[in-house]
C-alpha positions in Angstrom: -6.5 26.4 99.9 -6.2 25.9 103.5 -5.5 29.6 105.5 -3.5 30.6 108.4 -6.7 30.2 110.1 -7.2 26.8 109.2 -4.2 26.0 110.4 -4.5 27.3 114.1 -7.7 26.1 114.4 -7.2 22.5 112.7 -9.0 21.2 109.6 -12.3 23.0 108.7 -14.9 20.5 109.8 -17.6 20.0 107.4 -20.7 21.9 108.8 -18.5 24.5 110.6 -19.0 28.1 109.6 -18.0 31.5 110.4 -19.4 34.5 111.4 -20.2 35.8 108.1 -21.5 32.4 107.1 -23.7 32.5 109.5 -25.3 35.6 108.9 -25.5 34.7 105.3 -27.1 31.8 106.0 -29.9 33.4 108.4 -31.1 35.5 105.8 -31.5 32.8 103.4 -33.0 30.9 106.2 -35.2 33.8 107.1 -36.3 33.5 104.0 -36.5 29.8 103.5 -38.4 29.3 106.7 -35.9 26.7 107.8 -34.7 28.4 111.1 -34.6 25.7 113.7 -32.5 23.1 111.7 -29.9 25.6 110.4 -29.5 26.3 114.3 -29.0 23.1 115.2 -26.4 22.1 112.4 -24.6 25.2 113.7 -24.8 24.1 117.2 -23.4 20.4 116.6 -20.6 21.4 114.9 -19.1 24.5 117.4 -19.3 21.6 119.5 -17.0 19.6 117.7 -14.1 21.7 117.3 -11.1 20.6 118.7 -9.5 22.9 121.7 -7.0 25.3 120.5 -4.1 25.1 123.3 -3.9 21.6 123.8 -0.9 20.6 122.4 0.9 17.7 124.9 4.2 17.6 122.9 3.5 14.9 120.3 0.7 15.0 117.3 0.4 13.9 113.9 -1.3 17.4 113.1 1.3 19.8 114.1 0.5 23.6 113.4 3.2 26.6 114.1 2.6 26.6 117.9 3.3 23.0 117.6 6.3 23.7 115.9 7.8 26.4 117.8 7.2 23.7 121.3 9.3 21.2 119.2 11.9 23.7 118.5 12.6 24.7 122.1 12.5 21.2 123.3 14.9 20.4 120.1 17.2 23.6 121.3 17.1 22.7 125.2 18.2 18.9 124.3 20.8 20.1 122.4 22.3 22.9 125.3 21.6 19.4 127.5 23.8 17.5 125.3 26.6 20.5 125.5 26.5 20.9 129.0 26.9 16.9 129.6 30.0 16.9 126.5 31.6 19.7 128.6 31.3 17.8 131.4 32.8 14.4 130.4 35.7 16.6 129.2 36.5 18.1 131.9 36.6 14.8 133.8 38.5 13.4 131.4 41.5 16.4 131.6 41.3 15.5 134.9 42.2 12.2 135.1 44.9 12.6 132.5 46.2 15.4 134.5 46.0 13.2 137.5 48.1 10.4 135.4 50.8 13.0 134.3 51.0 13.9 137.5 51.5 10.3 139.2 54.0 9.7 136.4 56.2 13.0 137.1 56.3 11.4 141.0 57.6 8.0 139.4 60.0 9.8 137.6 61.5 11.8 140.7 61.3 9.0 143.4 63.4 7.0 140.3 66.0 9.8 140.2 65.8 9.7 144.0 66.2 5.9 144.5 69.7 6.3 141.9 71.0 8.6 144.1 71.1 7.3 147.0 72.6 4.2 145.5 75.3 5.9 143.8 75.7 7.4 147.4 75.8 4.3 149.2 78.9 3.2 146.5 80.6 5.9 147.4 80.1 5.4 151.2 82.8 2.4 151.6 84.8 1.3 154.4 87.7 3.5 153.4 85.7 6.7 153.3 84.3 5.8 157.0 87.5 5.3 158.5 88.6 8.4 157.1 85.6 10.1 158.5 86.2 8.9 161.6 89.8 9.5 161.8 88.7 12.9 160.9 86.1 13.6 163.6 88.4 12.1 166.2 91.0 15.1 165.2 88.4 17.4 165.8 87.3 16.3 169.4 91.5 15.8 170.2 92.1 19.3 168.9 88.7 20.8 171.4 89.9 18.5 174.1 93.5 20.0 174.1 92.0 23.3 174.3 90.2 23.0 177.8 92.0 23.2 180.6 93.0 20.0 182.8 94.0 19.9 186.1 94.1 16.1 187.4 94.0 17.5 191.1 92.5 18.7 194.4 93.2 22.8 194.9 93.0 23.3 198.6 91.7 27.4 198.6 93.2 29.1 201.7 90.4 32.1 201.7 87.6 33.7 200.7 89.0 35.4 197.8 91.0 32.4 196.3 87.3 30.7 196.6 85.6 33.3 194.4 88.3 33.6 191.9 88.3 29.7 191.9 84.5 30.6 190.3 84.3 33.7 188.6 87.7 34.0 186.8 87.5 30.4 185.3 86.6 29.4 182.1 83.1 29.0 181.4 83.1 25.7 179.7 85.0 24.3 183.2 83.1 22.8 185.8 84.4 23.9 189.1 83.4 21.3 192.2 84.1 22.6 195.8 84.6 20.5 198.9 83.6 22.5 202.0 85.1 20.7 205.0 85.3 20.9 208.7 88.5 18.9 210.0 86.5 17.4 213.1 83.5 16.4 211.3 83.5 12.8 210.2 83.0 11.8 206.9 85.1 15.2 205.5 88.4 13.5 205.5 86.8 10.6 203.8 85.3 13.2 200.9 89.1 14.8 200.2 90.1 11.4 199.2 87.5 10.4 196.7 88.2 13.4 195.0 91.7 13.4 194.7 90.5 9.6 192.9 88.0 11.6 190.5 90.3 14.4 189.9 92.6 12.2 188.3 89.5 10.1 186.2 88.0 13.7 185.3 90.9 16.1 184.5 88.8 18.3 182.4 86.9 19.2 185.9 88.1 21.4 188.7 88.3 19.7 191.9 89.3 21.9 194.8 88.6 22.6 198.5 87.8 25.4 201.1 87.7 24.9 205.0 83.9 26.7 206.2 85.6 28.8 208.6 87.6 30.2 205.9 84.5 30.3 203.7 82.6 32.7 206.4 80.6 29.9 207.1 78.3 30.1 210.2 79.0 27.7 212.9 76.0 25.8 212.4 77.0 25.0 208.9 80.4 24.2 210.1 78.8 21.6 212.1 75.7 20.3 210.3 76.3 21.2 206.9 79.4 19.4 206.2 80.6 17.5 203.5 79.0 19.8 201.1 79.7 19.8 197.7 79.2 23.0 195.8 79.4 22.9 192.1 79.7 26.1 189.4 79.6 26.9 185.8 80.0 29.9 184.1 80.4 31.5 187.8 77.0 30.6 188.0 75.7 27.4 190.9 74.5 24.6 189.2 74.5 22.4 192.4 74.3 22.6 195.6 74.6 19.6 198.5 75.2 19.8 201.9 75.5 17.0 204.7 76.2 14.2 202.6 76.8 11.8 205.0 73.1 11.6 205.5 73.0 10.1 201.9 76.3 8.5 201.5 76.9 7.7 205.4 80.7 8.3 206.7 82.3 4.9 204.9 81.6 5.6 201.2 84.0 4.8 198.3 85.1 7.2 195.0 82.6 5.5 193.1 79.9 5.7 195.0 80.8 10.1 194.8 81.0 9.5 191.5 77.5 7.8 190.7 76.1 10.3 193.0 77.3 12.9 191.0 76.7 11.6 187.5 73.3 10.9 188.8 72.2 14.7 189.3 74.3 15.8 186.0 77.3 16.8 187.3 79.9 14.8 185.8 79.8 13.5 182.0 79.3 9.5 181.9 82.7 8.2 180.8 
């Protein structure tokens, strides 16, 4: 019967022999007289043994070592296998996520596409006109609430002029015509903005002579037409000779573009 020996070390090879062998059969070689030969059958067949670790993973003779290489590689294929099942699930949950979630966006741009044409029924012709009729009430009701004037306030001093500014109210734009009576082009000024006072009633139109102002003589002379424009008693404009820019034969219009040009007046 083959042992755990013979197992390890392959099948016992004809002539092989053990240690104890061995010594058994020197002594009856000893006493035989046939030394040499005995050593030489010895010899050949230590040479033949087959090397104990070289196992390369496949062999028809497979011992426990053998075995054991075949059950690790059988174990590791199998965690391989795992890992790679794993992995094809996970890609798989998430392109079925990815699908529930494209779905759940159909769904809501659906629900979104219905409402806006149920909204676009309900939108008609009648409910515009309505709307606007509406919205026109509204500015009306604003418009009736800010002062008008529709003229040119001539201010006699310096403390008509500030309370002309300051003690206005602040959504009224107040635009002041500084004059000189011998300069040229101021009587010309007065009467394109008793023309725009009457266009623009919701702005304050009104004029101060320079000497009453405390203006400085130079100003009196040079400066004139000016035009000097508040809101909210603050100056939001400020322009002085403006015959060098409109000449001394200009026309209500051409005050007005002027005007609307630097943001002063609101386009009609």
């Amino acid at each position: 019967m083959a042992t755990l020996e013979d197992k390890i070390l392959g099948e016992k090879l004809h002539n092989y022999c053990s240690s104890s062998e061995d010594e058994g059969s020197d002594d009856e070689d000893n006493r035989s007289g046939d030394e040499e030969g005995n050593t030489i059958s010895k010899s050949s067949a230590r040479a033949e043994l087959p090397p104990v670790n070289n196992w390369t993973g496949t062999a028809s003779n497979t011992g426990p070592k053998g075995v054991l290489e075949d059950w690790r590689r059988f174990k590791q294929l199998e965690a391989e296998e795992r890992k790679l099942l794993a992995r094809e699930r996970v890609e798989m949950a998430k392109k079925m996520t990815m699908a529930v979630k494209t779905d759940r966006e159909e769904e809501e741009a659906k629900e979104i596409d219905e409402l806006e044409d149920e909204l676009n029924e309900l939108i008609d012709e009648g409910f515009l006109m309505k709307y606007q009729q509406q919205r026109m009430q509204e500015i009306m009701s604003q418009l009736q609430k800010t002062p008008k004037f529709g003229k040119v306030v001539t201010l006699e001093n310096q403390e008509q002029f500030l309370n002309a500014i300051d003690k206005e109210d602040t959504k009224v734009t107040v635009i002041i015509h500084i004059f000189s009576n011998n300069v040229e082009g101021c009587s010309t000024m007065d009467g394109c903005l008793s023309v725009l006072a009457s266009d623009y009633p919701a702005i304050k139109f009104c004029r101060i002579a320079a000497d009453m102002a405390g203006l400085s003589r130079h100003f009196r002379v040079d400066g004139v037409p000016a035009l000097l424009v508040y809101k909210g008693g603050q100056i939001i404009g400020n322009f002085v000779k403006l015959s060098a820019e409109l000449g001394t034969d200009f026309f209500a219009n051409d005050v007005e573009r002027f005007l609307i040009e630097y943001g002063m007046l609101p386009e009609n």
